[in-house]
C-alpha positions in Angstrom: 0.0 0.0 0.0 1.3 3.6 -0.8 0.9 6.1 1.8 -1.3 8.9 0.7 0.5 11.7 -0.5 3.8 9.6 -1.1 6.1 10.5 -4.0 9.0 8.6 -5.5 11.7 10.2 -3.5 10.1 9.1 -0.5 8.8 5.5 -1.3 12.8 5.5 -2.9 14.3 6.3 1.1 12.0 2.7 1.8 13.6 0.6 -0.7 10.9 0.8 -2.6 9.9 2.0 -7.0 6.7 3.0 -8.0 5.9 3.5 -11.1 2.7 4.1 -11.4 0.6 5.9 -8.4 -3.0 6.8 -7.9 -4.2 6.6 -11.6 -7.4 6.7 -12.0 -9.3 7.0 -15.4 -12.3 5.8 -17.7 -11.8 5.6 -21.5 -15.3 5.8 -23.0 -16.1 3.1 -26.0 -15.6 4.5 -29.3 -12.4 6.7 -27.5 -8.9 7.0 -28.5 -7.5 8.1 -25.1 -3.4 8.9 -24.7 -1.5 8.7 -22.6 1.4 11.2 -22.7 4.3 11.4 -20.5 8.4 11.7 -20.7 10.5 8.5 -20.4 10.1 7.5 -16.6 6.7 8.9 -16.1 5.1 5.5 -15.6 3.1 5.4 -19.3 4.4 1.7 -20.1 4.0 0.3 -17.0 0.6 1.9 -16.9 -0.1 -0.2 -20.2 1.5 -3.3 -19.3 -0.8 -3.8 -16.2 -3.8 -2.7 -18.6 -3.1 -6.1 -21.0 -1.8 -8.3 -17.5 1.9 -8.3 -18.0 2.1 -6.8 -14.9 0.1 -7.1 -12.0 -0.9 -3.5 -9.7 0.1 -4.1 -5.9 -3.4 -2.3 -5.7 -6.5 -1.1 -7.1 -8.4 -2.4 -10.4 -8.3 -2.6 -14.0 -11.6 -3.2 -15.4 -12.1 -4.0 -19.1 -15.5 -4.1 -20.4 -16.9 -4.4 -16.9 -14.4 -7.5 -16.3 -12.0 -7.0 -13.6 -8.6 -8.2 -14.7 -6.6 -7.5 -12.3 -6.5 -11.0 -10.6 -7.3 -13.4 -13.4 -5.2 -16.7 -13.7 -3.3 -16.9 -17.1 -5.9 -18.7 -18.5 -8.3 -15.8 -17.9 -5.6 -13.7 -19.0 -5.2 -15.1 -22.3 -8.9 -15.6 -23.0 -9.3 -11.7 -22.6 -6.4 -10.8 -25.3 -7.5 -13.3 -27.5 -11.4 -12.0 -27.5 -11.2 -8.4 -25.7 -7.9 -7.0 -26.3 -5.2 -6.6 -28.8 -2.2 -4.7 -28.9 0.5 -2.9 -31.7 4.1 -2.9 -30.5 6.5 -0.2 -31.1 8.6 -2.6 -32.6 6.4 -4.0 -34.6 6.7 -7.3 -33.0 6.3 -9.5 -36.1 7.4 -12.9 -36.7 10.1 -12.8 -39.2 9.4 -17.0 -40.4 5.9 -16.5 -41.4 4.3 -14.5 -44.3 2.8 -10.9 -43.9 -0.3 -13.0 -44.0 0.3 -15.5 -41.9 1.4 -12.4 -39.4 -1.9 -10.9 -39.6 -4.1 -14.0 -39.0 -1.6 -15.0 -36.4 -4.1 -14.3 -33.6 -7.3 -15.5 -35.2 -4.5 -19.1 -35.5 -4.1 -18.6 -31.7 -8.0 -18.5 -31.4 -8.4 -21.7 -33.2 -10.5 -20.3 -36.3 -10.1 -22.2 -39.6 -7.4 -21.5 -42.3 -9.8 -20.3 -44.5 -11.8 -18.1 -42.7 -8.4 -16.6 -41.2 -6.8 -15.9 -44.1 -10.1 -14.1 -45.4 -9.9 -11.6 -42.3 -6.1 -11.2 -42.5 -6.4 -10.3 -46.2 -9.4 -7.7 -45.3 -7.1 -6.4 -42.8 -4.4 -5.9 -44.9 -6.7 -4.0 -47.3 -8.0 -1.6 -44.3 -4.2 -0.5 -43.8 -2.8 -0.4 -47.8 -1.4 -4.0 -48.1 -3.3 -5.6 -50.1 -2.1 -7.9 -52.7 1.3 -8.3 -50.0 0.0 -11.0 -47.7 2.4 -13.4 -49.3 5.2 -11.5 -48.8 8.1 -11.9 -45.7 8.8 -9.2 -43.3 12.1 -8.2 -44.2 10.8 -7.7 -47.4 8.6 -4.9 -46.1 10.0 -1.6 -45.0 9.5 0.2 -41.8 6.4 1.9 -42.2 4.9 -1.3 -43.8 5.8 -3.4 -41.4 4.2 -1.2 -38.5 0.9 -1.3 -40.7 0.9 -5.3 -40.9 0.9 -4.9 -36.7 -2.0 -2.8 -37.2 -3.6 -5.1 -39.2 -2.8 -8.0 -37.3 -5.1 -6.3 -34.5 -7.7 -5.5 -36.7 -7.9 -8.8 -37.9 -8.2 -10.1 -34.3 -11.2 -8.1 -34.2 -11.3 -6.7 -30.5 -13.2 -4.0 -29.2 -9.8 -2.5 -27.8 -6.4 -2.0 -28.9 -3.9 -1.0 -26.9 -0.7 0.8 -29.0 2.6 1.3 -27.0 5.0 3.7 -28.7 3.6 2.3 -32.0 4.8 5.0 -34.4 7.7 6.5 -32.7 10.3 4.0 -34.2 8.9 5.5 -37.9 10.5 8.4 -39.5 8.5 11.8 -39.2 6.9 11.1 -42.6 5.7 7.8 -42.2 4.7 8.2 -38.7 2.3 11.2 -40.0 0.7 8.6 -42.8 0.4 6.0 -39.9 -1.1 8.9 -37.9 -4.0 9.5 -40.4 -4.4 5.8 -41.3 -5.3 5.2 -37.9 -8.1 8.4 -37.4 -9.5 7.1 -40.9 -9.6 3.4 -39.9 -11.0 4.7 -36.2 -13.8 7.1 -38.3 -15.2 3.9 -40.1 -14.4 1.2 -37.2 -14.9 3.1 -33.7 -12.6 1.0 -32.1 -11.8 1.5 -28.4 -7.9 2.4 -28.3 -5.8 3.2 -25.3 -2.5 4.7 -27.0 0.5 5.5 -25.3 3.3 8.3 -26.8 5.9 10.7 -25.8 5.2 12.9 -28.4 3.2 15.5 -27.3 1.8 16.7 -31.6 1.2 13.3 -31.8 -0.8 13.1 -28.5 -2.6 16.2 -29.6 -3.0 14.8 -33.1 -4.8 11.5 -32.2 -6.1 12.2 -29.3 -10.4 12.2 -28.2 -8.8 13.1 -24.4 -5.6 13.1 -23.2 -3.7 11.7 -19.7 -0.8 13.7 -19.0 1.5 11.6 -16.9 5.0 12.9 -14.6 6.6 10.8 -11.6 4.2 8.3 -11.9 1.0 10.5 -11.1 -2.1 11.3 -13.6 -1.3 15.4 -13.1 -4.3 16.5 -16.1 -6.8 14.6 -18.2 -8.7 16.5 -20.7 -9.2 17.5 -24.3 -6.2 18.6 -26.1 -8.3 22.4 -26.2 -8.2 21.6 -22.3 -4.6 20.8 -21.8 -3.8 24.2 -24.0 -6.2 26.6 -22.9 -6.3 25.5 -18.6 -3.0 23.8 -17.8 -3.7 22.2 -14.6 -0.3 23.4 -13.5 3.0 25.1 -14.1 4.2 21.5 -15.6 1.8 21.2 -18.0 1.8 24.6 -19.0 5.4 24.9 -19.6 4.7 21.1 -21.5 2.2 22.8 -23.8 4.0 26.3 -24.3 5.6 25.4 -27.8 2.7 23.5 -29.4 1.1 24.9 -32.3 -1.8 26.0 -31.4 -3.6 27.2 -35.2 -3.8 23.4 -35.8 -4.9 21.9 -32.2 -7.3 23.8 -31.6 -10.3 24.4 -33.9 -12.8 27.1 -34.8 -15.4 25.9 -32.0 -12.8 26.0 -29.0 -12.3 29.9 -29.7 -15.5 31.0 -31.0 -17.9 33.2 -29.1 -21.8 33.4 -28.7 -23.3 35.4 -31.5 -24.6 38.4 -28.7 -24.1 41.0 -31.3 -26.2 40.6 -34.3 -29.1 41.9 -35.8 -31.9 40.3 -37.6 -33.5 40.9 -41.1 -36.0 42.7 -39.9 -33.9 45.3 -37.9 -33.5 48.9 -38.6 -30.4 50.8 -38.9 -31.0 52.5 -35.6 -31.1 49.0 -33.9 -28.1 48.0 -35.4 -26.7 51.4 -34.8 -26.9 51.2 -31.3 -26.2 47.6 -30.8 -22.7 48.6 -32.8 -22.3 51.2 -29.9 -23.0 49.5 -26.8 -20.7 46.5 -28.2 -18.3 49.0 -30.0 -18.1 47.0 -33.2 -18.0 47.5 -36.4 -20.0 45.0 -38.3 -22.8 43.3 -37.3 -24.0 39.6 -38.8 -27.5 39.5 -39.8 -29.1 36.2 -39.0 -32.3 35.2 -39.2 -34.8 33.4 -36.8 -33.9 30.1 -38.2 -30.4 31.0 -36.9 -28.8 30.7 -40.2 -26.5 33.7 -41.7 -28.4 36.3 -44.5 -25.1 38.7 -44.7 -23.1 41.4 -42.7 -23.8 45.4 -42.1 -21.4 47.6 -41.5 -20.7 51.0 -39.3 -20.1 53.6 -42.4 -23.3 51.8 -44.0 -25.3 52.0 -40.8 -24.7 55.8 -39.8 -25.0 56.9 -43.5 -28.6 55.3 -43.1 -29.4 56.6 -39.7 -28.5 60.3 -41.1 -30.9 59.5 -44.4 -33.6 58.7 -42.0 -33.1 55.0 -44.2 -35.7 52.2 -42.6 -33.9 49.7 -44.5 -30.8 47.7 -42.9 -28.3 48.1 -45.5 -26.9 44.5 -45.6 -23.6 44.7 -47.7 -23.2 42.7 -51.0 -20.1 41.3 -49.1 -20.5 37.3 -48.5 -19.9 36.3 -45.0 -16.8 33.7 -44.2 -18.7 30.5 -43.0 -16.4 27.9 -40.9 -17.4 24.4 -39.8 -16.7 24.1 -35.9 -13.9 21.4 -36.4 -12.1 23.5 -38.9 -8.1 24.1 -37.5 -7.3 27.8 -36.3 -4.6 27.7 -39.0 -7.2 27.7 -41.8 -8.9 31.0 -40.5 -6.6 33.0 -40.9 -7.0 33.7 -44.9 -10.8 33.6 -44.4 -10.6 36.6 -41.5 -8.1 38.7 -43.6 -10.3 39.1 -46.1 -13.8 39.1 -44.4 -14.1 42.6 -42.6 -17.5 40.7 -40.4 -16.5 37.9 -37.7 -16.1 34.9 -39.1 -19.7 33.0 -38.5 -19.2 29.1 -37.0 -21.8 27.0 -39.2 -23.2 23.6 -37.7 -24.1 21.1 -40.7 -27.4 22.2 -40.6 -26.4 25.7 -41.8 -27.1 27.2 -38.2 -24.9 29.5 -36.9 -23.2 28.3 -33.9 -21.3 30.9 -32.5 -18.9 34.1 -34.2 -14.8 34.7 -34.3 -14.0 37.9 -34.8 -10.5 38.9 -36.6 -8.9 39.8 -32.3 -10.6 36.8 -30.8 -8.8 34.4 -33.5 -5.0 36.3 -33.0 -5.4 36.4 -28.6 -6.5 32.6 -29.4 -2.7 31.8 -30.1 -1.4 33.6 -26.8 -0.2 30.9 -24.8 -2.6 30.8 -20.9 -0.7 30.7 -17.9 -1.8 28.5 -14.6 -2.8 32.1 -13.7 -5.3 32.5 -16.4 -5.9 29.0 -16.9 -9.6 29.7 -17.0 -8.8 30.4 -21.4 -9.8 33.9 -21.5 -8.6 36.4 -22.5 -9.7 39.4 -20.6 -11.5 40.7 -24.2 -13.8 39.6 -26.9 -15.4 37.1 -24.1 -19.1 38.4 -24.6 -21.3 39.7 -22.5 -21.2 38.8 -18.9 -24.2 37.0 -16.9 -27.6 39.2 -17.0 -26.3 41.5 -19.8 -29.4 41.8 -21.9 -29.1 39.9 -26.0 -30.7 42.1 -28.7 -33.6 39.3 -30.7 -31.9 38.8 -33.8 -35.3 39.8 -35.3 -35.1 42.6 -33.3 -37.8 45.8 -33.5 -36.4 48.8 -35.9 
């Protein structure tokens, strides 16, 4: 048992290495959850106790509502041969038997017949770009193909959860990026559960649904990569996340705002006059009741209609930039530069979902301190609690 509280220094003065203490997590079906840490922060062990190579000195490892923490080797094997498979980092093939025969290898373990195996092994293959190769030998087989035969090989086994330790980092940059997106296309169309373990922080943010940052042992944050960058749970994790590109982690919905200061269709230039004022703005969106985008007014527009005695909201000819929530900072950038409105955050049903105007997205790439680790920004936040939100088909 670990005293609570204890750290490695102190458990070290007893005779005693832990490696991993007090981690405590769900990963949700359907998830691809990393686990992220430095050499020596207790990620592989973490893993290793996960598939029963090593056995915790305390607490549980549940898999599918199994405990499998204390099962004999029998139980042991049953669950990686039905519930669990894993992808080394060194591909862990075996070098006597074909690339086929390597990716039915566990469906040979399982007892299934020859040809039935050979069928999923081949289908496999096709999922990760090997088709055609499956009578082929390893060392025939570069790097990068041989990592995707791994991958295959646990496909073919057809779990509900894989388990990846290190599996790309012995790849070169280019090949580990191909991996990278063979595995968010394969997990789009196969929604497999995946715990995946990395020291590579892009990658972590890359692949990642949430993400486990691990030091000493010890879970220290578990979130989102928008999370983990916007509210470091602490100066570590901060100073962990200060060089990470943040125009392609984080996306237009993590920055967006809540579309307070628009004007309806039906609005007058005096409305949209004043709402331009109490915001100071200026450019409004015009959007309708049915929430979807009709165009943009403007401030020279507005006052030159106000002074005519104009009923008529001059909407410009200019189109408005629309954005899909999941679309990366870094594309916004040539969309805002030309768009003198906010940038307007469409759903898929053409609704607006929020607004980024041209300040929001460039205080977006500031990197938070633990001081602010709340995300904002101190401007462009909207209004606050019980400030009153102008009906976008608002009276003239």
């Amino acid at each position: 048992m670990l005293k609570e509280g204890a750290d490695r220094a102190a458990l070290r003065r007893e005779g005693l290495t832990a490696a991993v203490i007090d981690a405590a997590f769900d990963v949700a079906p359907g998830e691809i959850f990393v686990v992220m840490g430095l050499s020596g922060s207790g990620k592989s062990t973490l893993i290793r106790m996960v598939n029963g190579l090593l056995e915790p000195t305390d607490g549980t490892i549940s898999i599918d509502g199994q405990d499998v923490t204390h099962l004999s080797k029998a139980g042991l094997r049953e669950v990686r041969r039905s519930k669990v498979s894993m992808v080394f980092q060194h591909f862990a093939l075996l070098p006597h038997r074909t690339v086929g025969e390597n990716a039915a290898y566990p469906l040979a373990l399982r007892g299934v017949n020859k040809a039935e195996r050979e069928a999923k092994a081949e289908e496999a293959l096709g999922m990760v770009g090997l088709g055609g190769w499956g009578g082929s030998m390893p060392d025939q087989l570069s790097g990068g193909m041989r990592q995707r035969v791994g991958l295959a090989r646990a496909l073919a086994a057809g779990t509900d959860v894989m388990l990846m330790d290190e599996a790309f980092s012995a790849l070169d940059p280019l090949i580990r990026k191909e991996m990278q997106d063979q595995l968010l296309e394969l997990q789009a169309e196969l929604g497999k559960t995946i715990l995946f373990i990395t020291h590579d922080l892009n990658e972590a943010m890359r692949l990642g649904d949430r993400i486990a940052m691990m030091r000493d042992g010890r879970v220290v944050q578990v979130g989102t990569s928008e999370e983990i960058l916007n509210e470091p749970a602490n100066d570590y994790v901060a100073q962990f996340v200060a060089d990470v590109d943040r125009s392609r982690v984080l996306s237009a919905s993590a920055v967006m705002e809540r579309p307070v200061a628009v004007v309806g269709p039906e609005s007058g230039p005096k409305a949209a006059h004043k709402l331009m004022r109490e915001h100071q703005v200026s450019s409004l969106l015009v959007i309708g009741r049915n929430r979807k985008v009709s165009g943009a007014v403007f401030e020279n527009d507005v006052a030159d209609a106000v002074r005519r005695g104009v009923d008529v909201l001059p909407v410009s000819d200019e189109p408005v930039a629309q954005v899909a929530p999941e679309t990366p900072l870094a594309e916004l950038f040539a969309d805002a530069a030309a768009s003198r409105a906010p940038l307007a955050v469409v759903g898929e049903d053409g609704r607006v979902q929020g607004v980024i105007p041209r300040v929001t997205l460039l205080s977006a790439l500031s990197v938070p301190t633990t001081d602010d680790a709340d995300g904002t920004t101190g401007e462009g936040d909207g209004p606050a609690d019980g400030e009153p939100v102008l009906d976008p088909a608002g009276a003239k």
